[in-house]
C-alpha positions in Angstrom: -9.8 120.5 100.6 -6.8 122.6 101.1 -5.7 123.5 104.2 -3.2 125.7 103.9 -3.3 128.8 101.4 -0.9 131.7 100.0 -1.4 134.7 98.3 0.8 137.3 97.2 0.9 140.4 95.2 4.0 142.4 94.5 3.1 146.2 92.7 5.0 149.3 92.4 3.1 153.0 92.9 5.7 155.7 92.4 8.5 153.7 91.7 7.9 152.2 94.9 7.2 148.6 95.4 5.3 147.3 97.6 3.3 143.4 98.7 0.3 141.8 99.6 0.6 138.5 101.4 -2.8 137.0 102.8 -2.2 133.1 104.5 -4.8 131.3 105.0 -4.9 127.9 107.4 -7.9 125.7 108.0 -8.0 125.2 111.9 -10.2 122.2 113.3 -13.2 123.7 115.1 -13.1 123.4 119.3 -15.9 121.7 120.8 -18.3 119.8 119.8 -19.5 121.2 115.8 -23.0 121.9 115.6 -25.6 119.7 113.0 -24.5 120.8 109.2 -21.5 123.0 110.4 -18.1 122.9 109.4 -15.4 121.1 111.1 -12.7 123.2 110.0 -13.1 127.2 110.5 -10.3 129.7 107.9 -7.4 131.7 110.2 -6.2 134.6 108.1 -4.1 137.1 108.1 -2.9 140.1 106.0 0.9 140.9 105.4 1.6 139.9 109.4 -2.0 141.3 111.0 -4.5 139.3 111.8 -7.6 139.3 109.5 -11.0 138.6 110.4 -13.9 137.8 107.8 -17.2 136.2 108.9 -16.9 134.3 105.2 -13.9 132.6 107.0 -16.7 130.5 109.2 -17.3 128.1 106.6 -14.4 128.2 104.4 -13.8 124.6 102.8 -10.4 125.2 100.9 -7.9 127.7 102.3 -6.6 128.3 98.8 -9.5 129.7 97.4 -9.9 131.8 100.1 -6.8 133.3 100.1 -7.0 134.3 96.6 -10.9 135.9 97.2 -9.2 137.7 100.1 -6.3 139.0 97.8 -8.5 139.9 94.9 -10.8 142.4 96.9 -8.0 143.9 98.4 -6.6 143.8 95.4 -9.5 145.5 93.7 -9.7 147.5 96.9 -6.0 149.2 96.3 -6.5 149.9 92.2 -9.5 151.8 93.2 -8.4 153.7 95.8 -5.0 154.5 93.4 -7.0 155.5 90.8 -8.9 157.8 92.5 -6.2 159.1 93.7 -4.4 160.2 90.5 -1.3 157.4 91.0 -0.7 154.6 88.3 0.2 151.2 89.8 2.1 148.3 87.9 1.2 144.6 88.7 4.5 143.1 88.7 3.9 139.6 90.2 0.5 137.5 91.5 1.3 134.3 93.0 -1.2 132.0 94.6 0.3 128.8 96.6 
């Protein structure tokens, strides 16, 4: 179990470039944890903003999650670039 998790992408569209950071921190659940629930409930956010994902209930290694988070965003953004006519370079993927 990992509790804390970093993701990062750094790209460049248009000679621009540009980041994805998703965090990740496992937080200990208040109250008292129901039978078969998790003790530990995911707190993420994306580059600064907080980011809510009901798969974050029973997250189990903040790590992982970070990097699911940063892949479908990741996915998410070459997609939506594609679409739109605009090539996009993957200069840097880092996951912590």
């Amino acid at each position: 179990m990992t509790e804390k998790g970093t993701y990062s992408l750094t790209y460049i569209v248009d000679k621009e470039t540009k980041e994805i950071t998703v965090v990740v921190n496992l937080l200990l659940r208040d109250g008292m944890a129901k039978p078969f629930q998790n003790l530990y409930v995911g707190n993420a956010t994306l580059n600064g903003q907080p980011y809510d994902d009901e798969r974050l209930e029973s997250c189990v290694d903040a790590k992982l999650a970070a990097e699911r988070i940063g892949n479908e965003h990741k996915e998410k953004l070459i997609a939506k670039l594609k679409k739109e006519g605009k090539r996009i370079k993957i200069k840097k993927e880092e996951l912590k």
